[in-house]
C-alpha positions in Angstrom: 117.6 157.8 23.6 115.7 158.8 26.7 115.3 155.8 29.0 111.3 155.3 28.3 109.3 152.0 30.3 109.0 149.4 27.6 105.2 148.4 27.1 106.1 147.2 23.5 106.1 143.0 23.1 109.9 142.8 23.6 112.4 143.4 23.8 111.1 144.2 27.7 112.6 146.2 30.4 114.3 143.5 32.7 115.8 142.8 36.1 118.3 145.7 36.9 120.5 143.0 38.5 120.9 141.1 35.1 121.5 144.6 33.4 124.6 144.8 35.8 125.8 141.6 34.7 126.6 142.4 31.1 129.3 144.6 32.1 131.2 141.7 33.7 134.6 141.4 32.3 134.8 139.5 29.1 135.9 136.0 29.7 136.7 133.5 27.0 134.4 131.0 25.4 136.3 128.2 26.2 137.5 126.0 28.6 136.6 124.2 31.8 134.6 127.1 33.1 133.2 128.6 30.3 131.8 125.1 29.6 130.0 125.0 33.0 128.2 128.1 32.7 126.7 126.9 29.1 126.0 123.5 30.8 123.9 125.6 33.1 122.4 127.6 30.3 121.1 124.6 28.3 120.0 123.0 31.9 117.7 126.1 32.1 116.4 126.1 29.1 116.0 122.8 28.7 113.6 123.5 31.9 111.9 126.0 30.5 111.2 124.2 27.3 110.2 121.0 29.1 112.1 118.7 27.6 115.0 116.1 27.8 116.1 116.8 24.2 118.8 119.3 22.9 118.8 122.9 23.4 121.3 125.2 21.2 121.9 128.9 22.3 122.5 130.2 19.2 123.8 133.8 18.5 121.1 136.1 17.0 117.4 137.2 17.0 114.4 134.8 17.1 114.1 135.0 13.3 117.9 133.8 13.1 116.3 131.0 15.6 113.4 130.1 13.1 115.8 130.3 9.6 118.2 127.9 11.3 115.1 125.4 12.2 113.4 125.9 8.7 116.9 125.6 7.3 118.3 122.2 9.1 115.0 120.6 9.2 112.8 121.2 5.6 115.0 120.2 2.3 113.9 121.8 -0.6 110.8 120.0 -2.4 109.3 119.1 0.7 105.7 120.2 1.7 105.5 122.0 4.5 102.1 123.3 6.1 102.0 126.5 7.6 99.2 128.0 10.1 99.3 131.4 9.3 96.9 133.4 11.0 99.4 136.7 11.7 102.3 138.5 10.9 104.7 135.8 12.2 103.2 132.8 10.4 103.5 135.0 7.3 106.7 135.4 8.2 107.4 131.1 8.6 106.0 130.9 5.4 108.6 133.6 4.0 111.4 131.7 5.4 110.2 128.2 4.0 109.7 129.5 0.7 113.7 131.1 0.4 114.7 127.5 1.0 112.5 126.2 -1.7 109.6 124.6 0.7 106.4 124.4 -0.8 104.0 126.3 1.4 100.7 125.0 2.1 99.1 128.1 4.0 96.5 127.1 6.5 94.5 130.3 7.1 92.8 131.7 9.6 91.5 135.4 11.2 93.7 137.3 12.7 93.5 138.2 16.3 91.7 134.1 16.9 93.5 131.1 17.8 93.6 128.7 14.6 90.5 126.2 14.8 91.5 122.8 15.1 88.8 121.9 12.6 90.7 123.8 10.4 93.8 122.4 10.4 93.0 118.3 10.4 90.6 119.2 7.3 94.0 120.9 5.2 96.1 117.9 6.7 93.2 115.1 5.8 92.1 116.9 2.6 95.0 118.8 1.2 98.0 116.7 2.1 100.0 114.8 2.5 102.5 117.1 3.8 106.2 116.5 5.5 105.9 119.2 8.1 103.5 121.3 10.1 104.8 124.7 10.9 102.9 127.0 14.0 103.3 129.7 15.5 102.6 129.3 19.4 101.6 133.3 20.2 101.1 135.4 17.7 103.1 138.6 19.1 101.6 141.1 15.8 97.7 140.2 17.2 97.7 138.4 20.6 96.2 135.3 19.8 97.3 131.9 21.1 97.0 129.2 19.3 96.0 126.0 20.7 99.7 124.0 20.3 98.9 120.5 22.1 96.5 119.9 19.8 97.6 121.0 16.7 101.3 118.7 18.0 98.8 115.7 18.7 97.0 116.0 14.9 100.8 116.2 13.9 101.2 112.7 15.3 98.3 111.4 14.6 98.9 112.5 10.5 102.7 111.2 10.9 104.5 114.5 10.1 107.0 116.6 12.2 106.0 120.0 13.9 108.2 123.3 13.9 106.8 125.7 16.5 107.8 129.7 16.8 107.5 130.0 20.4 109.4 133.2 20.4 106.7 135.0 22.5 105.1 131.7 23.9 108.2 130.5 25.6 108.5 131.3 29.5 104.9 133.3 29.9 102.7 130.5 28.7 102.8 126.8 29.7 105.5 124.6 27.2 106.1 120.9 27.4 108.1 119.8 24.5 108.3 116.4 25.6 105.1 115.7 26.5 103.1 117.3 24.2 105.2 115.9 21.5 107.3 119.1 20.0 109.6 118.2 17.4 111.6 121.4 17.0 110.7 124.8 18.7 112.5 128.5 18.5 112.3 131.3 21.2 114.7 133.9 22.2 116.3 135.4 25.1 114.1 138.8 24.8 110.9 138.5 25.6 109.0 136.5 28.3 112.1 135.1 29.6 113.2 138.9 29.9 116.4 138.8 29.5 118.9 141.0 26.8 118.0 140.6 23.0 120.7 138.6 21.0 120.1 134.8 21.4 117.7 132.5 19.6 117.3 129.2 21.5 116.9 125.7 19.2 115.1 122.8 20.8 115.4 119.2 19.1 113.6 116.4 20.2 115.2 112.7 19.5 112.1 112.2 16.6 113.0 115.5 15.5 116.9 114.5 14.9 115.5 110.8 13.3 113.4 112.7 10.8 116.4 115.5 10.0 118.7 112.6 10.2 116.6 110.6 7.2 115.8 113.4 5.0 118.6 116.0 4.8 118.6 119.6 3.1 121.7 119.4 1.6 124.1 122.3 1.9 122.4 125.3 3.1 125.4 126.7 5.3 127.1 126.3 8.6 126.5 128.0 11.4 122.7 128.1 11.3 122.6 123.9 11.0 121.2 122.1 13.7 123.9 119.5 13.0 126.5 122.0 13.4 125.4 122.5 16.8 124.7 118.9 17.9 128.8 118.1 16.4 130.2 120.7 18.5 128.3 119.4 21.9 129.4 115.9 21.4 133.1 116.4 20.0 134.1 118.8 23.0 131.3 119.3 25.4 134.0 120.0 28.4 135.9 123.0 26.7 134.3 124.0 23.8 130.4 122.8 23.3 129.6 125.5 20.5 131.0 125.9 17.2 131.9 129.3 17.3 132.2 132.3 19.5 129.5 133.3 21.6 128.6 136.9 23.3 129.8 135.6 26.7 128.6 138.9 28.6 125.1 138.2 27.2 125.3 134.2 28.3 126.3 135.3 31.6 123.2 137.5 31.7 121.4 134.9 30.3 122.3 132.5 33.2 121.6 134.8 36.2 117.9 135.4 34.4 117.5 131.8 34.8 118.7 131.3 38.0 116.2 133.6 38.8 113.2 132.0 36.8 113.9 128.7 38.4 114.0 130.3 42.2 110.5 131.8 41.2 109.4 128.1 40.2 108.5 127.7 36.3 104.4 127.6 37.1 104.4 130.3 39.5 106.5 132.6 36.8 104.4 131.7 33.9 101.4 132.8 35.9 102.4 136.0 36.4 102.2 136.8 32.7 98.4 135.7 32.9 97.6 137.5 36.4 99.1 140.7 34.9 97.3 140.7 31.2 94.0 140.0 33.5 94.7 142.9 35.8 95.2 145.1 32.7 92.1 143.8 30.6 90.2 144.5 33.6 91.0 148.0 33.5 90.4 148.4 30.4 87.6 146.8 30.5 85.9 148.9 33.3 87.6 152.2 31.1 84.9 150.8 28.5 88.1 149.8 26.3 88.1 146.8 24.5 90.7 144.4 23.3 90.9 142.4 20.0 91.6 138.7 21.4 88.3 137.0 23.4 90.1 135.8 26.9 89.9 131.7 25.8 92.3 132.7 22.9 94.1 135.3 24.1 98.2 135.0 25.4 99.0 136.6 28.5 102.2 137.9 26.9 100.7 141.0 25.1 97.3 142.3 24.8 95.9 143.9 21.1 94.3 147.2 22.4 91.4 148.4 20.0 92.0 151.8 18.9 88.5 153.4 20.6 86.2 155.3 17.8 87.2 158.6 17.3 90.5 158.2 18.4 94.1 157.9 16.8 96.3 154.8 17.4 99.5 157.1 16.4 98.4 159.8 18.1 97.8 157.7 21.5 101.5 156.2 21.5 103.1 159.5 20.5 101.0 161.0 23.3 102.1 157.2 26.0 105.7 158.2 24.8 105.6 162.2 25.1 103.1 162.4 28.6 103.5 159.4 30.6 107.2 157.9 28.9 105.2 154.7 28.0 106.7 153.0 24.5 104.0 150.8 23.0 103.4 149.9 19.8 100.5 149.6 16.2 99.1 146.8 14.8 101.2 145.2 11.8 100.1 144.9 8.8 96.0 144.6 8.2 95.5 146.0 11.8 97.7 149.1 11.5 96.0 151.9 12.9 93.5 149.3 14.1 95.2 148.1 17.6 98.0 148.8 20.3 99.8 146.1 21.2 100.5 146.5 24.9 103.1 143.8 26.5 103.5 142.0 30.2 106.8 140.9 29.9 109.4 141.5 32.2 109.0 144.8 34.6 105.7 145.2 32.5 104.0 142.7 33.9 104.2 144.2 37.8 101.6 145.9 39.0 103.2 149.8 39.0 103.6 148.9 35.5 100.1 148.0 34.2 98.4 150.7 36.8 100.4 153.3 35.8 99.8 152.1 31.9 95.8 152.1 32.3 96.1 155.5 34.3 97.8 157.0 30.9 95.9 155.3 28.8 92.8 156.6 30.7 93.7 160.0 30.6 94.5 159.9 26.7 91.1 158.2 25.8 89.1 160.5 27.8 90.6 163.7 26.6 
């Protein structure tokens, strides 16, 4: 496959450095040494995430991530309130419904944050419920929605909070801990930009007390939280995972971190916003507009509207074909309405997003 610069919202083209460091020798996933480096891992994440709680690296995509939450967390029978205004909150509600959840779906538009409003009226007037389920950035129509508040009506109601932070985690601000997070999933691929192939589980200690008082039953193994939190205490010096892990990938992982916390955790998340402002810009002056207003938007990926006249399949085939751009359509209702344009990893440097609105420029006025 030809090597093409990844505009697409993950997985990202990342630091050629970590690239190099998946082809380090395999080394076991055990032992004193092993143990240090996943130390370091969880350390990492744990400061990405903002919190003091547990972090699992668990083997997988983000959606492995999100099964294992919905799966360790939400026992069949229980009601479970879902904000579902995009692909991915469809997609929570999928998973809560194969575990026998019942799904109470709190709609709203795509490509606009949730309304607050709209959320304490299904939790005071449709309830009660025993979770609230979010997604932080909607990756299929760039909206973000507005998490501390929706985790503060969470409290205030008395119920738990999941959160898909997939896209949201590393390229917006995150503070489990203080914005009272129960249990979030993200992944190693997108604004972290490091390899595809890990999900990343955050607990909270309310978030064990509740899983702790109402469990699911037998759902499986190696996607239960508990699993996870036995294997960290029983041998956290040799062996704090329950099975084997993609060493290679962890070691990537690690450097990538190393390298987020040298740039300073504010500072990195930053540059996801300065870069989706640079490109909006241009498209804005290219008199190109964008589905998301700026207040709701994440800096992660912008939702390029497909000008009138114009193709959205025909302007990636012709990003991929002229310029060796991959981007990506809208999912499901806005298919054929939008390109989804990301500013993660080497995407969100200037070369990048100039060389992007140059393309794009040239497509749109020919």
């Amino acid at each position: 496959m030809a090597p093409y610069r990844l505009l697409i919202p993950g997985p990202v083209d990342i630091d050629d450095e970590v690239l190099r460091t998946l082809a380090s020798p395999t080394v076991p996933h055990y032992g004193a040494e092993w143990a240090a480096q996943y130390h370091e891992i969880v350390h990492g994440l744990k400061y990405l995430f903002g919190t003091e709680g547990d972090v699992y690296p668990i083997v997988g995509s983000g959606s492995t991530g999100l099964d294992a939450a919905i799966a360790s967390f939400v026992a069949t029978g229980k009601r479970m309130a879902i904000v579902r205004n995009g692909y991915f909150g469809d997609r929570m509600a999928t998973i809560a419904k194969a575990y026998g959840v019942e799904v109470f779906d709190i709609n709203g538009e795509w490509g606009r944050a949730i309304q607050v409003a709209t959320v304490r009226d299904a939790l005071a007037n449709h309830g009660p419920f025993d979770v609230l389920g979010v997604v932080y950035a909607e990756t299929s129509t760039g909206a973000l929605n507005p998490l501390p508040e929706l985790a503060a009506l969470a409290k205030e109601f008395g119920i738990p909070i999941i959160v898909d932070a997939i896209t949201g985690f590393a390229g917006t601000p995150l503070e489990l801990d203080a914005w009272g997070i129960d249990m979030c999933i993200s992944a190693s691929q997108k604004a972290m930009a490091a390899p595809a192939g890990l999900a990343f589980l955050a607990v909270s200690p309310k978030g064990w007390q509740y899983m702790d008082a109402n469990p699911v039953g037998h759902r499986g193994w190696i996607l239960d939280a508990r699993t996870w939190r036995k294997a960290a205490i029983d041998s956290p010096g040799a062996h704090p995972q329950p099975a084997t892990m993609p060493t290679g990938l962890m070691a990537a992982v690690a450097l990538r971190l190393r390298q987020i916390t040298a740039i300073g955790k504010a500072e990195y998340v930053d540059r996801h916003f300065r870069a989706a402002k640079r490109f909006r810009t241009g498209l804005t002056s290219m008199g190109v507009g964008y589905l998301v207003p700026d207040a709701e938007a994440t800096p992660q990926v912008t939702p390029v509207l497909v000008p009138a006249g114009k193709d959205a399949t025909q302007i990636i085939t012709a990003l991929r074909e002229r310029y060796g751009f991959l981007a990506t359509g809208g999912m499901s209702s806005l298919s054929g309405k939008i390109i989804r344009v990301g500013h993660m990893g080497k995407a969100n440097s200037d070369a990048y997003i100039d060389d992007a609105l140059e393309a794009l420029g040239d497509i749109c006025a020919n």
